[in-house]
C-alpha positions as CSV (number, residue, x, y, z in Angstrom):
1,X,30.6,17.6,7.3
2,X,27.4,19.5,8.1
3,X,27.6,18.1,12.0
4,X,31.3,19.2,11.7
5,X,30.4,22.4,11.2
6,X,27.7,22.3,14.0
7,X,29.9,21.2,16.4
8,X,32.7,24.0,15.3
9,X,30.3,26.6,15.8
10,X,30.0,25.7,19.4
11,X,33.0,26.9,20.6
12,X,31.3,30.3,20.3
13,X,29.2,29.3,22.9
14,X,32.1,27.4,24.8
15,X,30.9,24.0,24.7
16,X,34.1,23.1,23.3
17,X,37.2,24.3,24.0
18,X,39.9,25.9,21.3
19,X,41.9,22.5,21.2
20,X,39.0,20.7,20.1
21,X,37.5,23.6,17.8
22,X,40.9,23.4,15.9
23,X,40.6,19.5,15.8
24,X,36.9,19.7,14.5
25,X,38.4,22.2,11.5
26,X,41.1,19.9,10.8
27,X,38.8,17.0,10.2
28,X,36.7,19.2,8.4
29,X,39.4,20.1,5.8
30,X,40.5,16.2,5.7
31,X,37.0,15.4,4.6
32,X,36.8,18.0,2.2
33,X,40.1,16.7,0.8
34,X,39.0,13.4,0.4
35,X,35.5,13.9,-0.6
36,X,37.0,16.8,-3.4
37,X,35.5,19.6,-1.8
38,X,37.6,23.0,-2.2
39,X,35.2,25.1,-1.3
40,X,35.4,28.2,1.1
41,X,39.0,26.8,2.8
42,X,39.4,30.5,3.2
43,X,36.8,31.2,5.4
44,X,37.3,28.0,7.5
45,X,40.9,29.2,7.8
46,X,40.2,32.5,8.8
47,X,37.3,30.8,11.3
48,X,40.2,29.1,13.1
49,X,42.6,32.1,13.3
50,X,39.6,33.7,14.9
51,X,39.8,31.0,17.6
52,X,43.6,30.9,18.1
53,X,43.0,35.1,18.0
54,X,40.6,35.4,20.7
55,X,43.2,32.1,22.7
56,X,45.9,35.0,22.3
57,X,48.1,31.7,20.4
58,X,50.3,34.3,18.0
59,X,51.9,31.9,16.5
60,X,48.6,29.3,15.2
61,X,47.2,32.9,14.1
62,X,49.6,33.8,11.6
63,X,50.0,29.9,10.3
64,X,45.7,30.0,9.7
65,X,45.8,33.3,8.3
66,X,48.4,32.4,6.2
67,X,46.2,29.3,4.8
68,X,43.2,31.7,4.6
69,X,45.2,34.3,2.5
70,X,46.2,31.4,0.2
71,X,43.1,30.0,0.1
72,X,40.9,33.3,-0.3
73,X,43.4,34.6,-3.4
74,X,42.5,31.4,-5.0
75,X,39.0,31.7,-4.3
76,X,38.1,35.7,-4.3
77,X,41.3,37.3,-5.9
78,X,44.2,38.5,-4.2
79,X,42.9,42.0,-4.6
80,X,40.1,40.6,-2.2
81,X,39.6,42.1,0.9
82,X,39.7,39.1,2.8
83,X,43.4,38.5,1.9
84,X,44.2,42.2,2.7
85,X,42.6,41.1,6.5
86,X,44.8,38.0,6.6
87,X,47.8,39.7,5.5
88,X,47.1,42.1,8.2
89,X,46.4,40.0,11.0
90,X,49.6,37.7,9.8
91,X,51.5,40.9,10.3
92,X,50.4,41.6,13.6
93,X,48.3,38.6,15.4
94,X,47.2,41.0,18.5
95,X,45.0,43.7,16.4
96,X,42.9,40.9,15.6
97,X,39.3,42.5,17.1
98,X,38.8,39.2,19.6
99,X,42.4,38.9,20.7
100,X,42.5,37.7,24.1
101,X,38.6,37.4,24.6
102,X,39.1,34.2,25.9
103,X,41.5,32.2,28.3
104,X,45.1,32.3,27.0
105,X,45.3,28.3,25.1
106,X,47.9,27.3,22.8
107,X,45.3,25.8,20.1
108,X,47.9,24.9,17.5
109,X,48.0,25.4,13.6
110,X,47.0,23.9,10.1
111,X,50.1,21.6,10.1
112,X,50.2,19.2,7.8
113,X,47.3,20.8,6.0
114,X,47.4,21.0,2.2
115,X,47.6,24.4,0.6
116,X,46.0,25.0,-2.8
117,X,44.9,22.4,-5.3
């Protein structure tokens, strides 16, 4: 999962696109299913709605920040400020501070992505 992560930080540096960043988290959270590993699903949610944000996709930012407000009440409290900033960014995708920073991409959603344990 470590090389996962590696190769989903490199879409910071564009060596891989949003499409594939989004495919990288997805197999990330698969793995973490499978191997029992819950933690920090927030944060990797809110990593991808970062990426949708700054692909100007509206609609894969809301369904991420919707997981990562799930996910981060579970794991920090629903007082947290982490869900307040997905709640916020659900609410209104383009005041997310990187939207549109890159080329406009549909990168896609969690889909079929399970929610809490």
């Amino acid at each position: 999962m470590a090389d996962l992560y590696g190769k989903f930080s490199t879409w910071g540096r564009d060596a891989i696109d949003g499409k594939e960043a989004v495919a990288v988290a997805r197999k990330i959270w698969s793995i973490g299913e499978e191997e029992g590993y819950w933690s920090e699903r927030g944060r990797l949610a809110a990593d991808v709605a970062w990426v949708a944000a700054a692909h100007s996709d509206a609609d894969a930012v809301q369904e991420w920040a919707a997981l990562g407000l799930e996910w981060y009440a579970y794991e920090l409290g629903a007082d947290s400020e982490q869900v307040r900033e997905m709640k916020d960014v659900m609410v209104s995708p383009k005041t997310h501070p990187v939207w549109g920073t890159k080329h406009e991409l549909s990168v896609g959603g969690p889909g079929s992505l399970s929610k809490k344990v």
